[in-house]
ROKOLKE-941200 format. One record per residue (C-alpha): residue number from 1; residue in one letter; x negated, y, z. Coordinates in nm, 2 decimals, padded with zeros to 4 digits. Layout:
N
<NUM,'A',<X,Y,Z>>
...
This chain:
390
<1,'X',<-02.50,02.31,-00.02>>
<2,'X',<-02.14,02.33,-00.04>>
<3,'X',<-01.95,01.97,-00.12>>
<4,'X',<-01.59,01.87,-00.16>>
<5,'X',<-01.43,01.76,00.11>>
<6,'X',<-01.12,01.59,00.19>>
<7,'X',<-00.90,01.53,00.50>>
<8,'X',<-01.01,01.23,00.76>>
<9,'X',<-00.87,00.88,00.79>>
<10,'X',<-00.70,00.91,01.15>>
<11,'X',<-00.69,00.54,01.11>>
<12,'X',<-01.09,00.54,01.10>>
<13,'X',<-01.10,00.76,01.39>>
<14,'X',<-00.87,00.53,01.59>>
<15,'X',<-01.10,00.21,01.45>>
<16,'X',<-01.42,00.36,01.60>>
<17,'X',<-01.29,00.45,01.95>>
<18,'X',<-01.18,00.08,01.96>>
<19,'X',<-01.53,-00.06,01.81>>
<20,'X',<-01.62,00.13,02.15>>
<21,'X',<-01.45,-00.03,02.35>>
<22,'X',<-01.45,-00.37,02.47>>
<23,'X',<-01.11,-00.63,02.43>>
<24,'X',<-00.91,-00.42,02.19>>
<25,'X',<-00.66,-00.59,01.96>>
<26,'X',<-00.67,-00.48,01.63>>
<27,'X',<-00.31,-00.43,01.44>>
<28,'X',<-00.46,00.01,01.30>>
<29,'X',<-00.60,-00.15,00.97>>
<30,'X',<-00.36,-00.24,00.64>>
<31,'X',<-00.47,-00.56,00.62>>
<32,'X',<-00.47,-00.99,00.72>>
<33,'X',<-00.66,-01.20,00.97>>
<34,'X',<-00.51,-01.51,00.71>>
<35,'X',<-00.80,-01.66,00.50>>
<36,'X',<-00.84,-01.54,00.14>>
<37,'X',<-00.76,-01.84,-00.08>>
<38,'X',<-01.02,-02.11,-00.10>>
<39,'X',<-00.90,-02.13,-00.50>>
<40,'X',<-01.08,-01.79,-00.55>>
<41,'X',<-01.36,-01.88,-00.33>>
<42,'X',<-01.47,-02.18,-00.51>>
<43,'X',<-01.39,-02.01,-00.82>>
<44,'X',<-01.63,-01.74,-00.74>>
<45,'X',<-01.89,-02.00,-00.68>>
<46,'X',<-01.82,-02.19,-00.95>>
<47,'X',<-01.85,-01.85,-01.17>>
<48,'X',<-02.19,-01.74,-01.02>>
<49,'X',<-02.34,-02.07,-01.04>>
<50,'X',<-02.27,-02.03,-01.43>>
<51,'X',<-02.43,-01.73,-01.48>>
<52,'X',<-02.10,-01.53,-01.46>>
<53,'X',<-02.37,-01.19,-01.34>>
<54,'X',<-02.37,-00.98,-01.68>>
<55,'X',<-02.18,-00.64,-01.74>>
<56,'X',<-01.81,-00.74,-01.85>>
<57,'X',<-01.56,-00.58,-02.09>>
<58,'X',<-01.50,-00.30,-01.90>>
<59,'X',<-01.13,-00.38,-02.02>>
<60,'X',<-01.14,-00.72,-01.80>>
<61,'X',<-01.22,-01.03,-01.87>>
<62,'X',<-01.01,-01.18,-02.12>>
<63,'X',<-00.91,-01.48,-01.90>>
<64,'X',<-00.77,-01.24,-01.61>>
<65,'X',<-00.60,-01.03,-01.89>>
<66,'X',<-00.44,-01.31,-02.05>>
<67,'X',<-00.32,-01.46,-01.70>>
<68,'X',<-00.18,-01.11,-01.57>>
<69,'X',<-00.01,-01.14,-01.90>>
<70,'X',<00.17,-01.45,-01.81>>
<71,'X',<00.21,-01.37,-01.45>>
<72,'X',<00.39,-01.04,-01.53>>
<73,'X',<00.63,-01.17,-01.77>>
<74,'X',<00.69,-01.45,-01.54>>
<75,'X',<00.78,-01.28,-01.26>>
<76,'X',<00.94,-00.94,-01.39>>
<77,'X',<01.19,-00.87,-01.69>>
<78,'X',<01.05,-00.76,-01.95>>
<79,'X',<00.74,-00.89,-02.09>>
<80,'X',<00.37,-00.76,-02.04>>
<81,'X',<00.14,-00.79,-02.31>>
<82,'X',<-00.23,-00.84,-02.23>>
<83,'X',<-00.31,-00.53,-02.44>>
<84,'X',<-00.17,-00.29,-02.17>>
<85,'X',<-00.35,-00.50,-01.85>>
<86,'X',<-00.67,-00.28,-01.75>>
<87,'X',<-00.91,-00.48,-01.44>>
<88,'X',<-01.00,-00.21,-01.19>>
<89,'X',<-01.23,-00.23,-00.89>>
<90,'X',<-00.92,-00.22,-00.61>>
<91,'X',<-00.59,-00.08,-00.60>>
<92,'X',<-00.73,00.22,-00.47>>
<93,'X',<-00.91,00.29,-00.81>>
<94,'X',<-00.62,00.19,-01.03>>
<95,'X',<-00.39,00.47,-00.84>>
<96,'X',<-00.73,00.71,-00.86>>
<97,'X',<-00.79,00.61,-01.23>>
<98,'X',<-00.43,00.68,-01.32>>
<99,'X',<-00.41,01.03,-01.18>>
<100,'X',<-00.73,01.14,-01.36>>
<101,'X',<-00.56,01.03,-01.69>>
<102,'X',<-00.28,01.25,-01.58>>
<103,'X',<-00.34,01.50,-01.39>>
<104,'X',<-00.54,01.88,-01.45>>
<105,'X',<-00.66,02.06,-01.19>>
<106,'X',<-00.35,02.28,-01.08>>
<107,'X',<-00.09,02.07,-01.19>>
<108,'X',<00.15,01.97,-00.88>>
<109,'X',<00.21,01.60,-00.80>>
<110,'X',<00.56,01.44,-00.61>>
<111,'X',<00.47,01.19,-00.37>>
<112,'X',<00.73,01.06,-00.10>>
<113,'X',<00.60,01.09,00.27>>
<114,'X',<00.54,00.92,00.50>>
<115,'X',<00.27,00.74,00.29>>
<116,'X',<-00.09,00.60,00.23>>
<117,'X',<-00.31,00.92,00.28>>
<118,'X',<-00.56,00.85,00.03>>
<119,'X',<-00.31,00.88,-00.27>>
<120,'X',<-00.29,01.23,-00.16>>
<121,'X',<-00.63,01.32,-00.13>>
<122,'X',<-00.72,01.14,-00.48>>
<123,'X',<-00.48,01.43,-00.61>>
<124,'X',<-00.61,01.69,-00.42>>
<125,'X',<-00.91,01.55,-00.55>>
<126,'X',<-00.85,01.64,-00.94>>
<127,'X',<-00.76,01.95,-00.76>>
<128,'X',<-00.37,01.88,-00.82>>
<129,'X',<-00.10,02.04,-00.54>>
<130,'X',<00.03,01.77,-00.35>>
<131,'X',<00.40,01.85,-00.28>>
<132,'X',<00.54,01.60,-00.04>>
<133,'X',<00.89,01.54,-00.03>>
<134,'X',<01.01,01.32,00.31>>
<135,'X',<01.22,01.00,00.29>>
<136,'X',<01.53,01.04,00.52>>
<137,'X',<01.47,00.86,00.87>>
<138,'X',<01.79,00.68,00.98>>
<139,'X',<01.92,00.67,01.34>>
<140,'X',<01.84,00.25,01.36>>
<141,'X',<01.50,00.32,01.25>>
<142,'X',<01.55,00.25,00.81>>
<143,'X',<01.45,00.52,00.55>>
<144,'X',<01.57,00.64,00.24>>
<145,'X',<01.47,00.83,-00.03>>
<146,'X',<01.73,01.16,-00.16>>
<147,'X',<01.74,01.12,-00.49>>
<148,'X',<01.88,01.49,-00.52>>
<149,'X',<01.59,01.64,-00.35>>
<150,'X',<01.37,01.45,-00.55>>
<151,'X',<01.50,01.58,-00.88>>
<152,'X',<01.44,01.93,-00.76>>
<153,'X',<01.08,01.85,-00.65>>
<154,'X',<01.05,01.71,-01.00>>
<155,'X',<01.11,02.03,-01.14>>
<156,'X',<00.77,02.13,-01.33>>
<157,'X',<00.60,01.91,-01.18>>
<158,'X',<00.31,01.67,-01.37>>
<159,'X',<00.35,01.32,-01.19>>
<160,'X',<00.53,01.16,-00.92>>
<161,'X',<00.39,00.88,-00.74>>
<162,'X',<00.58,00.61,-00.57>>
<163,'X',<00.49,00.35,-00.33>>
<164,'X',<00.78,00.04,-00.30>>
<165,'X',<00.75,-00.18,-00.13>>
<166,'X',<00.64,00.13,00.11>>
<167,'X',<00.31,00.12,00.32>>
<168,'X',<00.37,00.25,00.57>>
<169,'X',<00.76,00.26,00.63>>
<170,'X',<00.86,-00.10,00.43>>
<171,'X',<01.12,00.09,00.26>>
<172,'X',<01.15,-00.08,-00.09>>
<173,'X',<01.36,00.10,-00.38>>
<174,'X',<01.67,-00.09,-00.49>>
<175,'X',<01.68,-00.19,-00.87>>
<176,'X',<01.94,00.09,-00.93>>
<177,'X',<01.75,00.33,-00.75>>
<178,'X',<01.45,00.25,-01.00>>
<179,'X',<01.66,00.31,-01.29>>
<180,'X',<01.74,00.64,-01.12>>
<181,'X',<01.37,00.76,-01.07>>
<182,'X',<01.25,00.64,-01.43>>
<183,'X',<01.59,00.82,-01.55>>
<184,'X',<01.46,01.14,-01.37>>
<185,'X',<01.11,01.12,-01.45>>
<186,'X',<01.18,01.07,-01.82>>
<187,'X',<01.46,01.37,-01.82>>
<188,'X',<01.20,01.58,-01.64>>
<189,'X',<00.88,01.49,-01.87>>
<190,'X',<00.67,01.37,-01.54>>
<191,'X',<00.45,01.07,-01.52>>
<192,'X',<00.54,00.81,-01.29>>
<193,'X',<00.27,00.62,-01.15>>
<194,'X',<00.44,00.29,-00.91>>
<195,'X',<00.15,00.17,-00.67>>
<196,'X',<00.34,-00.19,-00.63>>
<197,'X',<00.06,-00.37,-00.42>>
<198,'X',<00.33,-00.49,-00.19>>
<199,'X',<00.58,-00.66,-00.41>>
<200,'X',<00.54,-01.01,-00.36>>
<201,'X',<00.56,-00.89,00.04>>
<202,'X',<00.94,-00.90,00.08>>
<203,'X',<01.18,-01.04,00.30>>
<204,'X',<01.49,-01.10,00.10>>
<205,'X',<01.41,-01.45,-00.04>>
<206,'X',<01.33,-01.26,-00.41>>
<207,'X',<01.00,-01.37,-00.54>>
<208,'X',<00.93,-01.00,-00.55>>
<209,'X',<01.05,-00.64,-00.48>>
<210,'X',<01.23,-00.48,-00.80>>
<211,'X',<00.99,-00.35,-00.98>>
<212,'X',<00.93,-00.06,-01.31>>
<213,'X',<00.82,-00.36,-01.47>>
<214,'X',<01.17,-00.50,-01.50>>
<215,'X',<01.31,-00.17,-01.64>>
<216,'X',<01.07,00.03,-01.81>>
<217,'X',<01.01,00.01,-02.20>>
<218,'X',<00.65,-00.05,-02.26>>
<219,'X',<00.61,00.32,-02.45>>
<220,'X',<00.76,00.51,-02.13>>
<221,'X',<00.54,00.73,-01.94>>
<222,'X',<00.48,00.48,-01.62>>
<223,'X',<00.16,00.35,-01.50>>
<224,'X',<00.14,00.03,-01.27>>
<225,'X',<-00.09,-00.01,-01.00>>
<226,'X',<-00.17,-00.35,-00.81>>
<227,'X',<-00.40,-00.51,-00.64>>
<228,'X',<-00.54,-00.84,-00.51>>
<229,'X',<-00.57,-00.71,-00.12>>
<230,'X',<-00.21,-00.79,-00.01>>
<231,'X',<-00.07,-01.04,-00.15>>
<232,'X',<-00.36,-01.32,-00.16>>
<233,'X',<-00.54,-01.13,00.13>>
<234,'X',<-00.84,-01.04,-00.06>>
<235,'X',<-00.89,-00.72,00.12>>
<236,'X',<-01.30,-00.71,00.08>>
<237,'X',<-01.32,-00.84,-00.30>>
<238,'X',<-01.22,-00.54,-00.41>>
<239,'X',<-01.02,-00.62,-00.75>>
<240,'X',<-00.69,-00.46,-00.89>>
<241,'X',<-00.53,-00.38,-01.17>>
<242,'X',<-00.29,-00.16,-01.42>>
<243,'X',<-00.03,-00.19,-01.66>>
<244,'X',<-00.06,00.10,-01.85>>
<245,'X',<00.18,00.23,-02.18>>
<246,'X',<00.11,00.07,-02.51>>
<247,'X',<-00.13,00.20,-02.68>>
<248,'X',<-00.31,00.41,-02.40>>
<249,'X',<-00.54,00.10,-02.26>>
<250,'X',<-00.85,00.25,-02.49>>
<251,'X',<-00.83,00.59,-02.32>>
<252,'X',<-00.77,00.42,-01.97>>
<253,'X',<-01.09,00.19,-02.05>>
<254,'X',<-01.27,00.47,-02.12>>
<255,'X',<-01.19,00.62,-01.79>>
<256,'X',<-01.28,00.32,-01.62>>
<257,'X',<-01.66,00.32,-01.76>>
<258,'X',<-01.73,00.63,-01.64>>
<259,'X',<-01.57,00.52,-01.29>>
<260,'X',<-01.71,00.22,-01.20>>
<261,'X',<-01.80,00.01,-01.54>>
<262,'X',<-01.55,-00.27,-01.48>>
<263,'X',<-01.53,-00.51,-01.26>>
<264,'X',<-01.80,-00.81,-01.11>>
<265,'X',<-01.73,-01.07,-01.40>>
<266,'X',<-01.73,-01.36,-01.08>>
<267,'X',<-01.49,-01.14,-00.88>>
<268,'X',<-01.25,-01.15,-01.17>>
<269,'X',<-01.32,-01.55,-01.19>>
<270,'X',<-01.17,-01.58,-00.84>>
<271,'X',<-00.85,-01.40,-00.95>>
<272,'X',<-00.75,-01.56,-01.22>>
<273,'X',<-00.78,-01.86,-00.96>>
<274,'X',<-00.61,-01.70,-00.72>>
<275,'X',<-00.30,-01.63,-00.94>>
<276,'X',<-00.24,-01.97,-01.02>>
<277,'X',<-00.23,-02.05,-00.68>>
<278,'X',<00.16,-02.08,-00.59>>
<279,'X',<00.12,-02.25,-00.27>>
<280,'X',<-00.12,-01.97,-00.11>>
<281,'X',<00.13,-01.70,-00.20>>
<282,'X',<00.44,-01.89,-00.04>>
<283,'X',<00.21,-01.96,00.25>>
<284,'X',<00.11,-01.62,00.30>>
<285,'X',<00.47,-01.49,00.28>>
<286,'X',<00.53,-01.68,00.55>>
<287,'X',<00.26,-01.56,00.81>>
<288,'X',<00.41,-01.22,00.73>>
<289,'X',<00.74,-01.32,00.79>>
<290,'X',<00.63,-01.47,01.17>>
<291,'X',<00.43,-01.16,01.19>>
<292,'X',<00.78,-01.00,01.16>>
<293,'X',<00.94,-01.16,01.35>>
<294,'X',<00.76,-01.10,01.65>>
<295,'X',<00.67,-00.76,01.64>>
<296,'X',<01.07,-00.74,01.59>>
<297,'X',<01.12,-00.98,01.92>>
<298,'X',<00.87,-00.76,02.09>>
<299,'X',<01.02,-00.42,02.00>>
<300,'X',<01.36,-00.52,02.11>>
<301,'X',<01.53,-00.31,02.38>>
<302,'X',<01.27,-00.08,02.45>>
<303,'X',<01.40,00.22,02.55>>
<304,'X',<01.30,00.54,02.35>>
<305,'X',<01.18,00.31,02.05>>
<306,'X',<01.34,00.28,01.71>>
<307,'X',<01.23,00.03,01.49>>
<308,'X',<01.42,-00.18,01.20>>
<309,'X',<01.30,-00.47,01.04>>
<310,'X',<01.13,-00.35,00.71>>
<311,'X',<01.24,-00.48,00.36>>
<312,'X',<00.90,-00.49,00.28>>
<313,'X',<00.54,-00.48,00.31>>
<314,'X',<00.36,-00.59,00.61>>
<315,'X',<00.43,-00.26,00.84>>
<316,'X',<00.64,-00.22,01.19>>
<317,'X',<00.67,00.13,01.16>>
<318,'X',<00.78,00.24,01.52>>
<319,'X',<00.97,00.58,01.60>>
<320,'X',<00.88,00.71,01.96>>
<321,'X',<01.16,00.92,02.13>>
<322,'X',<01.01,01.23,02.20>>
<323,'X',<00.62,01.18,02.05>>
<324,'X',<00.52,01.46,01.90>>
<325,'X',<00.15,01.38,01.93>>
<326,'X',<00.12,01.02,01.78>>
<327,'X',<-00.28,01.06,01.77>>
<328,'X',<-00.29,01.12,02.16>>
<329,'X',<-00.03,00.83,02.22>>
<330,'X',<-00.25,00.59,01.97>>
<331,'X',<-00.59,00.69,02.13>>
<332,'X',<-00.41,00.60,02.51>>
<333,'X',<-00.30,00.24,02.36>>
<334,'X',<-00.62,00.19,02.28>>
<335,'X',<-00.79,00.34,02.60>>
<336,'X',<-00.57,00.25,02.87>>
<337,'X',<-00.41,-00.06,02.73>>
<338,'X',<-00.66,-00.20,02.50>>
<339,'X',<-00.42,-00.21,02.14>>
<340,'X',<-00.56,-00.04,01.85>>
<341,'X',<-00.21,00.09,01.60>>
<342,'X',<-00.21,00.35,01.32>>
<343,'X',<-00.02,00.67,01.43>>
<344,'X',<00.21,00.84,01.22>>
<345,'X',<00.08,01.17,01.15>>
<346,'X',<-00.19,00.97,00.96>>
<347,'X',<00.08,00.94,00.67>>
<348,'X',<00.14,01.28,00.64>>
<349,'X',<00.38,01.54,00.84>>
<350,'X',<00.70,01.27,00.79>>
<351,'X',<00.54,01.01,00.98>>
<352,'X',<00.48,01.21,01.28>>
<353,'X',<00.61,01.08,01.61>>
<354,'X',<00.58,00.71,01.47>>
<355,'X',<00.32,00.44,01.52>>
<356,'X',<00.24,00.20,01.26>>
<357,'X',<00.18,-00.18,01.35>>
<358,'X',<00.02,-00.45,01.09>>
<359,'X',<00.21,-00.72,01.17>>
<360,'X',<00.03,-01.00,00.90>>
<361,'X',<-00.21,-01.12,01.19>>
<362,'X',<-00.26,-01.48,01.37>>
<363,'X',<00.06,-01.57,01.58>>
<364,'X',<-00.15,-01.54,01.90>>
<365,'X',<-00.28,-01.21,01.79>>
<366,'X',<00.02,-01.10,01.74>>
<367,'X',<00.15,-01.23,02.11>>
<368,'X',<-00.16,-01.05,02.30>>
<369,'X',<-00.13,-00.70,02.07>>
<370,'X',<00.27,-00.71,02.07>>
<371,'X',<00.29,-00.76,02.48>>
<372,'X',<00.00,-00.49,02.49>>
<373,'X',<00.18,-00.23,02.28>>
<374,'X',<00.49,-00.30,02.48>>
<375,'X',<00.31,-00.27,02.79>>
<376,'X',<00.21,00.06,02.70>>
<377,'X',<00.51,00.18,02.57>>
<378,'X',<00.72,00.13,02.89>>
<379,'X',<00.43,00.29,03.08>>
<380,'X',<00.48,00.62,02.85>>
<381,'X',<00.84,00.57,02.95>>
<382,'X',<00.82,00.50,03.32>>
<383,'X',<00.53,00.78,03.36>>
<384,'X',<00.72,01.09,03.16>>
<385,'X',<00.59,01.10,02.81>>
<386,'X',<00.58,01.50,02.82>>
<387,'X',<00.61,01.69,02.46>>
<388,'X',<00.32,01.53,02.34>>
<389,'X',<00.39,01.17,02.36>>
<390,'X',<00.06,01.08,02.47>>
């Protein structure tokens, strides 16, 4: 029996050779030791002790739509109206959701590289052509994205998806850049689909990343995708969201039933708890930043290493002088010096020759994995790294 199949998680494969071993430090996985908020934990209770079990509208519930609502226009622009917020069972299904809306089987689809693999394969998925087109790597260890080159990739093409703040580079799109993409997009006919899960997760002092939100006119063709996971560190509850163009919310619900069927009703309690907690995000932020910090303290004058501090997200994402192999360079970390990091080539051809570090972990986490990954990185130096980099 012949089944569709897509390309492995290298990050997977990496997380069961550590689950193998014993005293491995864990910094391969996109996500935070930090607690989830105890708001949305006694909300949940407080929602299944009710009753709060029974199939929802598949829409959301109205209390999450109508605080997304307020959220939104709080924090962005332009206003959101509850009639274009749609509840989705993770981030992951709002971006899958989005491109079967959008995309036919044979259509091509723009996404920036190096970035999160399983946007790609939920393209390849609708049987789309996934045509990658690479941010710029600077000397210091920053990215860019070519605006040029992305114009010509546009050409023809059905959608474009963009990830700012970045996972797994931390690049984040200036406001004028936005305006540039959403000008191209709409000159171009494409469908621009922003996966945003990252925008609270920035460094600059904003309260979040610019985003399509603050730009876009609500009839434009832009989808936003979001999620829980990130920025209130609700990885496991699985519960996202999108803001979708006015008017198309019916079709998108319609979608969404024969995906999943909405969303636990007391999972979707505990968000709408979670968004009115201010002090958890603030606190959060924080962690990250020390996360930051010390991955950037750790990386400092390393020879053969580039690394900048990212704008956003939670990500180191190390270049490796001469690493052409970053899946036999990650396996030795986690074989011979007992630190478990993402490599690069899991993010596509771009990211090759890279590692990437979660850096949103406990401060003494951090310490043991940072002076492990260090450790290991001089030994590559000291011992000849070879064309492979392993």
């Amino acid at each position: 029996m012949d089944l569709v199949t897509i390309p492995g998680s290298r990050i997977v494969e990496i997380s069961r050779l550590a689950f193998g071993l014993p005293d491995v430090e864990f910094l391969c996985f996109g996500e935070s030791d930090y607690p989830s908020p105890a708001s949305a934990r006694d909300a949940l209770v407080t929602a299944l002790d009710g009753g709060a079990t029974t199939y929802p509208d598949v829409r959301g519930t109205p209390p999450l739509r109508d605080a997304l609502s307020r959220y939104l226009t709080e924090l962005h622009a332009k206003p959101v109206t509850e009639a274009r917020i749609q509840i989705t069972a993770s981030g992951m299904a709002a971006v899958a959701i989005a491109l079967t809306a959008t995309v036919r089987a044979g259509d091509r689809v723009v996404l920036h590289s190096p970035s999160w693999p399983n946007i790609g394969n939920a393209a390849r998925l609708r049987g789309a052509a996934v045509d990658e087109l690479p941010l710029d790597a600077t000397p210091e260890g920053r990215f860019r994205l070519d605006l040029d080159k992305l114009e010509e990739k546009l050409r023809g093409a059905r959608a474009f998806v963009l990830n700012s703040p970045n996972n797994p580079t931390g690049w984040t799109a200036t406001r004028a850049e936005l305006v540039a993409i959403l000008d191209l997009c709409r000159r171009h006919r494409v469908w621009l689909i922003s996966d945003e899960v990252y925008s609270r997760l920035v460094y600059d002092g904003a309260a979040a990343a610019p985003s399509l939100l603050d730009i876009a006119e609500p009839d434009n063709a832009v989808i936003i995708c979001n999620s829980f996971s990130k920025t209130w560190a609700m990885t496991g509850w699985r519960l996202g969201w999108m803001v979708v163009p006015e008017g198309a919310r019916d079709a998108i619900s319609d979608i969404v039933e024969v995906t999943h069927s909405g969303v636990a009703p007391f999972t979707q309690h505990a968000g709408a708890a979670a968004l009115a907690d201010t002090a958890f995000t603030e606190a959060f932020l924080a962690h990250c930043a020390r996360g930051r910090d010390m991955a950037g303290e750790a990386l400092a004058g390393l020879n053969g290493v580039r690394y900048a501090a990212p704008d956003g997200a939670f990500y180191a994402f190390i270049g490796v002088d001469g690493a052409t192999d970053s899946m036999a360079l990650a396996r030795k970390l986690v074989t011979e010096h007992g630190v478990a990091v993402a490599p690069g080539s899991a993010f596509g051809a771009a990211g090759e020759g890279h590692l990437r570090v979660c850096f949103a972990q406990r401060p003494e986490r951090m310490a043991r994995a940072m002076q492990r990954l260090r450790d290991g990185l001089r030994a590559r130096i000291s011992q000849g790294s070879g064309a492979g980099g392993g």
